[in-house]
C-alpha positions as CSV (number, residue, x, y, z in Angstrom):
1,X,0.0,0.0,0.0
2,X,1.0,3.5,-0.9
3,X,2.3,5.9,1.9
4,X,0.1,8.8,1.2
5,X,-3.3,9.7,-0.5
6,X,-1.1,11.8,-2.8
7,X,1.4,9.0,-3.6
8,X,-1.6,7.1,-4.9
9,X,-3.3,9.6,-6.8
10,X,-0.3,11.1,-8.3
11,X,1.0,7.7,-9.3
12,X,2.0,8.1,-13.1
13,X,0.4,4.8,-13.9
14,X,-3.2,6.5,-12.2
15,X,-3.1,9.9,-12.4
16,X,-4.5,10.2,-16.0
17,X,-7.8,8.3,-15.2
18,X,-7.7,10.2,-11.7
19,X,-8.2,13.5,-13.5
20,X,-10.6,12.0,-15.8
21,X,-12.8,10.9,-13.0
22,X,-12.3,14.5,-11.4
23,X,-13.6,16.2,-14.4
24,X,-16.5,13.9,-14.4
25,X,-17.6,14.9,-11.1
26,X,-17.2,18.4,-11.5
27,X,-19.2,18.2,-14.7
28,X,-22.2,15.8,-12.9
29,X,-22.0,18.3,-9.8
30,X,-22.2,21.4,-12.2
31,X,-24.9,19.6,-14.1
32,X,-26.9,18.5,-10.5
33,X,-27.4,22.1,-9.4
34,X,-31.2,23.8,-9.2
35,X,-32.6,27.0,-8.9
36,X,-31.6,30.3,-8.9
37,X,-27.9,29.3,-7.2
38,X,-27.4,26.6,-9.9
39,X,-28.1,28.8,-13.1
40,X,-25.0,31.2,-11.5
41,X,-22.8,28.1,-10.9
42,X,-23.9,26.4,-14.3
43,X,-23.2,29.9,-15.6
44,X,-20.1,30.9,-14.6
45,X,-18.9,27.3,-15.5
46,X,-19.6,27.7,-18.7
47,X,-17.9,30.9,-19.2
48,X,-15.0,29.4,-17.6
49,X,-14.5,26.7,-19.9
50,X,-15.7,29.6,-23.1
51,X,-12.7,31.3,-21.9
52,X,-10.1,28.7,-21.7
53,X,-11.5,25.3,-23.4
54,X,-9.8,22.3,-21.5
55,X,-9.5,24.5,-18.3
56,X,-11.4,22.2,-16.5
57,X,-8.7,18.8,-16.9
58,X,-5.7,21.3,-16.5
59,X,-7.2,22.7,-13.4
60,X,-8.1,19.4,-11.8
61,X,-4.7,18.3,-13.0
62,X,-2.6,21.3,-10.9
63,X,-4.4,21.2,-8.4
64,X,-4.7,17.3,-7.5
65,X,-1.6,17.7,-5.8
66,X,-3.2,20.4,-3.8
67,X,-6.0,18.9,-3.0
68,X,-4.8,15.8,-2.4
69,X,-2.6,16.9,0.5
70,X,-5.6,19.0,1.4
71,X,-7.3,15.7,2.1
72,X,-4.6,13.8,3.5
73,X,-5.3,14.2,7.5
74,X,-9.1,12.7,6.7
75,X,-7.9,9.9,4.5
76,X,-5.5,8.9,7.1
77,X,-8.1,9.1,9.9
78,X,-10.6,6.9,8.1
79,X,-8.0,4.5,7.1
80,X,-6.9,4.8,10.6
81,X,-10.7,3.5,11.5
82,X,-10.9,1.1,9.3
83,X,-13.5,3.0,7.0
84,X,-15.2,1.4,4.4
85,X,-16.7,4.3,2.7
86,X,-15.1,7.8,2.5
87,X,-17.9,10.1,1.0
88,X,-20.0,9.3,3.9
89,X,-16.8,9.4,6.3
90,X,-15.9,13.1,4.7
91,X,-19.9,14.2,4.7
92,X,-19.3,13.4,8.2
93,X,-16.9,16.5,8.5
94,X,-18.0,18.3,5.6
95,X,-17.1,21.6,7.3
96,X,-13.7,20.7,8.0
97,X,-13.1,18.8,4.6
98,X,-15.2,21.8,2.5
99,X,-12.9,23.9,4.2
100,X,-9.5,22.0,3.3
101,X,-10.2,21.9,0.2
102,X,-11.4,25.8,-1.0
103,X,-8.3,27.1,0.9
104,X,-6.7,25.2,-2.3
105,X,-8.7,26.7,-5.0
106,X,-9.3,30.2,-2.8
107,X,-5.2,30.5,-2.8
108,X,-5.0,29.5,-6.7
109,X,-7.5,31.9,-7.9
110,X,-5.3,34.8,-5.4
111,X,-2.5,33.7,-7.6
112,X,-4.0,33.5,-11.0
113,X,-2.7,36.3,-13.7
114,X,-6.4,36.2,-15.4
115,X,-8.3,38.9,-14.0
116,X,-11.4,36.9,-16.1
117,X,-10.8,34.0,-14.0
118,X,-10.5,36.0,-10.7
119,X,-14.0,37.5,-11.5
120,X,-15.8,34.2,-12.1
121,X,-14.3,32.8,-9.3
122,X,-15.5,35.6,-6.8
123,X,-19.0,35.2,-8.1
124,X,-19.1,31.4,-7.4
125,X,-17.2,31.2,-4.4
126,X,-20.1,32.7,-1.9
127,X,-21.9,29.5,-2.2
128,X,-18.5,27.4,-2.9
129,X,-18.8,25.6,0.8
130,X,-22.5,24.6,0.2
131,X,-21.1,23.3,-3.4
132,X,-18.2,21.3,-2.4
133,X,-20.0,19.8,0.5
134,X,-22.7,18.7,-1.8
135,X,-19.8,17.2,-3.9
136,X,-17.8,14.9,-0.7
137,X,-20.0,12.3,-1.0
138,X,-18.9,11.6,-5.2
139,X,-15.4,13.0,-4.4
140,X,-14.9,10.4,-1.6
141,X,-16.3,7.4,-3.7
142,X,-13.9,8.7,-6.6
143,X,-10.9,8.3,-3.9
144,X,-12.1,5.0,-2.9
145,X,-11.9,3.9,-6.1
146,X,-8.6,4.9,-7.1
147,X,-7.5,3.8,-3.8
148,X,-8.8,0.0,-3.5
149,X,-6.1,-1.4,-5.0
150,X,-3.4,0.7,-3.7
């Protein structure tokens, strides 16, 4: 078995269908979303990916690294219990895990050069916690995939 969540998802020989299956989410959790909140999100997704095509596999591709340290302290803990099933284990902390994981993109977009990216990113991120905690339960079975066999 691997040493760290990121050792397994970074593996060269699992990282491509690792960023696959992270795009997939995002698209199924973009495409999930209702109301008045989800025509913003679906929205400003769209425009993101208008104005840089292929942003989305890039993006998850940087920052799986990120995010995969982000998520290092739960994985360990619910290996550490013997956990079967990590969606429901980080639903169980979604405020911590939510948390973890925006200071990854909310220190990106800081960073980014693309003022266009910055913009769409500050109109999304007021509901970003109640999106990303909608998304743990698919993000953890994604990990728990990759990481069976590990």
């Amino acid at each position: 078995m691997a040493d760290t969540l990121k050792d397994i998802l970074l593996d060269s020989s699992r990282r491509p269908a690792v960023v696959t299956d992270f795009e997939t989410l995002v698209d199924a959790e973009v495409s999930d979303k209702g109301g008045v909140s989800g025509a913003v999100v679906k929205t400003g997704f769209a425009a993101v990916k208008k104005i840089k095509p292929g942003i989305i596999p890039s993006a998850v591709d940087t920052l799986l690294p990120d995010f995969a340290t982000a998520l290092e302290p739960f994985y360990g803990d619910y290996r550490a219990k013997g956990g079967n099933d990590f969606g429901a284990y980080l639903t169980s902390r979604s405020d911590e895990a939510s948390d973890a994981l925006l200071s990854v993109t909310d220190s990106r977009a800081e960073r980014s050069s693309r003022d266009s990216i910055k913009k769409v990113y500050s109109k999304l991120r007021p509901n970003g916690k109640k999106n990303v905690e909608e998304a743990l339960p698919r993000l953890g079975q994604l990990i728990d995939k990759h990481t069976a066999n590990a």
